[in-house]
N, C-alpha and C positions, 0 to 999 in steps of 0.2 A: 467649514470642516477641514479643507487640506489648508489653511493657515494653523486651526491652531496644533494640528499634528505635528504640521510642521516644525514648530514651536522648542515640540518635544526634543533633546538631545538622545543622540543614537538612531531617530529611528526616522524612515527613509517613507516617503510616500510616494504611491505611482496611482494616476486617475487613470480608469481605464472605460471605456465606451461596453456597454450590455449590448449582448445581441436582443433584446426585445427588454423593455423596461420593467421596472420592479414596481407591482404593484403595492407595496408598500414601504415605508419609508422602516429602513432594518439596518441592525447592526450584527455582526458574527463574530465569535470570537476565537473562532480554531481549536487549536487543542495545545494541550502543553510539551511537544515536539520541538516547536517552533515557535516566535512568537510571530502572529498573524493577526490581525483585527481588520475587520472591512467593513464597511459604510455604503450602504446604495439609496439611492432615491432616484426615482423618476427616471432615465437610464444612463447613468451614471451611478461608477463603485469607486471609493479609494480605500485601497489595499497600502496598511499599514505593516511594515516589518523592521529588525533592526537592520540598522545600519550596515554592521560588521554580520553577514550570515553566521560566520562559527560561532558568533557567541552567544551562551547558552539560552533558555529560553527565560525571562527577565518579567517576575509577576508582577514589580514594581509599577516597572512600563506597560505592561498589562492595562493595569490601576487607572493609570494614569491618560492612558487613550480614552479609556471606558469614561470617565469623569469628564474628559474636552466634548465628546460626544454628545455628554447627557446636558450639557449645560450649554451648546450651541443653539443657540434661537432659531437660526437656519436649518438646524436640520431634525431633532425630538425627534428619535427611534419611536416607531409604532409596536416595532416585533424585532428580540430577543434571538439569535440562534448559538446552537453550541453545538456541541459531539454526543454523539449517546451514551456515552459512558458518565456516568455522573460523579465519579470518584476525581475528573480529572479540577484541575486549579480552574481554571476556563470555564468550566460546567457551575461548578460550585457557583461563582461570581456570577452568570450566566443567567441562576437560579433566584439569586440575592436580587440582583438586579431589577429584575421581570415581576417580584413582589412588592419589591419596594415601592416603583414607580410603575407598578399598575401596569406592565407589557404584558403581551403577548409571549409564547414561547416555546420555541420550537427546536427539534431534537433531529441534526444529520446524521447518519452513519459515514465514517470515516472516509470508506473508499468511494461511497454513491459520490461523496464532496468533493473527490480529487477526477473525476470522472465529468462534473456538470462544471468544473474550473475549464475543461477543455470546451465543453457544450457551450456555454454561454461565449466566451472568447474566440470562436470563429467567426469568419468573417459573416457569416449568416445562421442563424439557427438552426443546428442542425434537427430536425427532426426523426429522424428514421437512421438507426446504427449498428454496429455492433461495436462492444467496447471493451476492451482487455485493458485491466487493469494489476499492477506488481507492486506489492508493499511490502511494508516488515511488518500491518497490522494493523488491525483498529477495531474495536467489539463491531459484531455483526448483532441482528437480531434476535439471532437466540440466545444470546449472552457466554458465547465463544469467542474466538479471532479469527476475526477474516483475512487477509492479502493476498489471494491468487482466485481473482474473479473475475467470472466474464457475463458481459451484460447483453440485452437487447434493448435498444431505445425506437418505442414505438407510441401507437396509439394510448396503449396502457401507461406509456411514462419508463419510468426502468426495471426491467425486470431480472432479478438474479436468475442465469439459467444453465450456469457453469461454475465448477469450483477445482479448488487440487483438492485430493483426497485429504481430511483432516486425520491428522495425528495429534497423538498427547502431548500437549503444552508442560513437560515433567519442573515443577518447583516457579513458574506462573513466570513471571520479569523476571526470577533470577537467570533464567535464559538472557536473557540481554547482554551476559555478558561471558556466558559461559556455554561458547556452542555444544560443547560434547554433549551439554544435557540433547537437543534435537539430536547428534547424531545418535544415541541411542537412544532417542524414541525412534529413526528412521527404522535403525537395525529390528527394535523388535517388535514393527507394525512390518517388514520385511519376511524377518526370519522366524518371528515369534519368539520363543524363550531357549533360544539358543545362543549361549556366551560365546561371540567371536574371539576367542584368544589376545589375535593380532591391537583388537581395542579396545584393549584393556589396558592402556599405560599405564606403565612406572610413573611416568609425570607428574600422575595424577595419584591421589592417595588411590588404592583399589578400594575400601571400605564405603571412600565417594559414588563412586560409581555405581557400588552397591547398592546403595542408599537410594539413587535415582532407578536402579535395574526394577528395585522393588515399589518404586512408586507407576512405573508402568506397569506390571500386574493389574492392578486396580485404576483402570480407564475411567472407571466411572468419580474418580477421585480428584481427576485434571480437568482442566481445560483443556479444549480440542482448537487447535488451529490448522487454519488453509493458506497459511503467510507463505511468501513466497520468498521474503527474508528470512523466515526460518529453516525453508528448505536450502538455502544457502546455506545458512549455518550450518547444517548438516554435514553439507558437499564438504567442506574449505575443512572441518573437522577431521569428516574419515580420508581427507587425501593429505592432507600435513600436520596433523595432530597439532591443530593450531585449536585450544579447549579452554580458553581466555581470552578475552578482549578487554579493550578500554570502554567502550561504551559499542552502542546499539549501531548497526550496519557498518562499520569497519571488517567485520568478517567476509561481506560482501563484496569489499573494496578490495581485499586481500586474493580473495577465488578469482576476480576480474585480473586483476596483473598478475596473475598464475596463468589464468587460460590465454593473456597475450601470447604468452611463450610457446602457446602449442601451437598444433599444426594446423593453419586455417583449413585445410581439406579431410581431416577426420572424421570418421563416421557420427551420425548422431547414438545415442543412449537408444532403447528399446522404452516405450511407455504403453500405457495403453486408453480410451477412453470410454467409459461407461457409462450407464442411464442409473439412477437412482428418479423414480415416478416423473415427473416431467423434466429434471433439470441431469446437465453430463457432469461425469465426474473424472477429471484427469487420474490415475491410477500412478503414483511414482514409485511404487515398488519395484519394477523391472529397472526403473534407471539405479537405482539403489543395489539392486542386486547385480547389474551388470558392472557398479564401477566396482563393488566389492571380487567379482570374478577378475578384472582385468588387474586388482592389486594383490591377491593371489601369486598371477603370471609376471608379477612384475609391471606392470604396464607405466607409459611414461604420465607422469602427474599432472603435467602439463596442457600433453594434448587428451587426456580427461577430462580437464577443468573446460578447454576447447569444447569437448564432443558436447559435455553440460550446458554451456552456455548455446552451443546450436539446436540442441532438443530444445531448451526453452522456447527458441522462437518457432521451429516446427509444431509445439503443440500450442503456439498464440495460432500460426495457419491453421492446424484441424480444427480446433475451436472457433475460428472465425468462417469456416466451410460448414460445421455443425449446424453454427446459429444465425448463417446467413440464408438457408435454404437455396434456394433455386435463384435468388436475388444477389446482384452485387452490393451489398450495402456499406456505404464506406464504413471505414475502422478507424475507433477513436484511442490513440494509445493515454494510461492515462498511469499517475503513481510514479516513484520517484527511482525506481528500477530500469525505467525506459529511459531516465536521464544519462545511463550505462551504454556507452556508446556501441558496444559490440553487440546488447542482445537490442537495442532499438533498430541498429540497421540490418540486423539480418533479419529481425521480424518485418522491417520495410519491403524488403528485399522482396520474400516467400509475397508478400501480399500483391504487390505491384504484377510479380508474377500473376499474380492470378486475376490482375485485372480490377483493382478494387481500390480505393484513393484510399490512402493515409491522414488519419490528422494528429498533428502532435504540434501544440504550442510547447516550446522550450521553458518559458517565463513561467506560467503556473502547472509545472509539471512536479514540482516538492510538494517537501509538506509547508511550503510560506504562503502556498496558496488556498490553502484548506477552507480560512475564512470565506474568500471569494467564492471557495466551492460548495459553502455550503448556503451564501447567496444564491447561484444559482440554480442549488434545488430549491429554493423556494421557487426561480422562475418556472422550473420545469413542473413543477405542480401544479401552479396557477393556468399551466395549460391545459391540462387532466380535468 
């Protein structure tokens, strides 16, 4: 298997040791973010990506893993994994595949995958956690977007038991590239239907803005998302009227070397955390309506983006205090937000504080390592 990948031009193989072996011999294919392909048998994975990270994600190469796989004597895939979203290139193939040739086949959620990347890759199995995880997305179960989740890993296996409050997803991916749509969804799950003057650019056509003002009226017409990439969007939106991007998480990368510039000693934002029947629910409307008061007054942009990025990790602490109980149970950081050097160490930071080990591999903390993550829910199952 890692010859004839090899083989392939562009794309880079890494073998990597399971923490407890894979009962059957599986292939993953990630999602079309990235391109990611993984292989496990017996305990041993090789994690296929390209070569060059930036470049984009390559269905050809895809094809083409898929085919050295299926045709290695050594190693005949038993069982099929994808992403739950079936719309995506990866799924589709995924789908094809597993009929064709008679697989098995099985269906991760986005961030459970970037979550068991960290699980199976410690030095020991971790059994028993709590796990915060920061994305820009990935269908959840009820056929929303998830990215700002937080887990327990126990006797049950993983259980969602925390989210950021979901707001309206207004015009579905065209958010990808155009944050104002989240900042006014933030605004008017905030303020309700009240037009902020100030954010209303000229920039922007106003008729646009319209258009999205009135697709939030009707909730029931969106998608709801818990992303925590999108709450970004939001933030980097209403503090620099920054309502376009190139593509998806650059708005992120923008808000981060904005909050360099502020005051590392700035107060955090105001949040709050509440129970919906057994699971919490981060509440970001106060942070929302506090940066909106402080740009009122003026307040500097900078040490805002600062205060943002230290709330974040304050509410990974209360959340990891929620769902640890009375227990220290270590924290698994997980998702490609934490690869953001400011909000991973000050989230280390609050934790250590409190007495509770960290774990964060650097290496499958993107999305290249989705495949492998969604190997390792298969391992995490098999214990279940």
């Amino acid at each position: 298997m890692l010859d004839a990948w090899q083989k392939i031009p562009g794309i880079k193989v890494k073998r990597i040791a399971l923490a407890k072996p894979m009962p059957m011999t599986t292939l993953a294919l990630g999602t079309d973010r990235a391109l990611s392909v993984c292989a496990a048998k017996n305990g041993d994975a090789w994690l296929a990506t390209l070569s060059n990270p930036f470049n984009p994600f390559d269905e050809q190469k895809l094809e083409e893993l898929v085919r050295a796989a299926l045709t290695d004597a050594e190693f005949m895939p038993q069982v099929m994994v994808t992403d739950l979203n079936e719309q995506l290139a990866t799924s589709k193939l995924a789908l094809r595949v597993a009929a064709n040739y008679g697989l098995s086949l099985a269906e991760v959620q986005h961030e459970e995958a970037l979550m068991s990347a960290q699980i199976i890759t410690a030095s020991t199995l971790i059994e028993r956690a709590v796990l915060c995880t920061l994305t820009t997305g990935g269908e959840g179960f009820d056929g929303n977007e998830w990215g700002g989740e937080y887990y327990r890993l126990g006797k049950a296996g993983l259980e969602r038991l925390g989210y950021f409050l979901p707001v309206s997803l207004p015009g579905g991916s065209y958010a990808d590239a155009e944050p104002y749509r989240m900042m006014l969804s933030y605004l008017w799950t905030t303020f309700g239907n009240v037009k902020i003057d100030q954010f209303f650019y000229e920039s922007v056509d106003r008729g646009v803005f319209m258009d999205v003002w009135e697709l939030l009226k009707h909730p029931e017409q969106n998608l709801q998302t818990t992303s925590f990439g999108r709450l970004m969007d939001a933030v980097l939106a209403l503090l620099t009227n920054t309502l376009v991007v190139d593509k998806p998480g650059q708005a992120a990368k923008k808000l981060v070397t904005l909050a360099r510039k502020g005051n590392p000693e700035v107060h955090t934002l105001p949040f709050e955390v509440g129970k919906k029947g057994d699971q919490f629910v981060v509440d970001t409307r106060p942070i929302i309506g506090k940066l909106v008061e402080k740009m009122a007054f003026g307040g500097d942009k900078a040490d805002m983006a600062m205060a943002f990025v230290k709330t974040v990790a304050k509410i990974n602490l209360e959340m990891v205090k929620h769902l640890s109980h009375t227990h220290k149970l270590p924290v698994v950081l997980a998702g490609e937000f934490f690869k953001v050097e400011l909000i991973r160490e000050f989230t280390i930071h609050h934790c250590r504080k409190l007495g509770v080990e960290v774990i964060w591999n650097e290496t499958v903390g993107g999305e290249n390592a989705v495949a492998l993550g969604q190997i390792g829910k298969q391992i995490l199952n098999s214990n279940n």
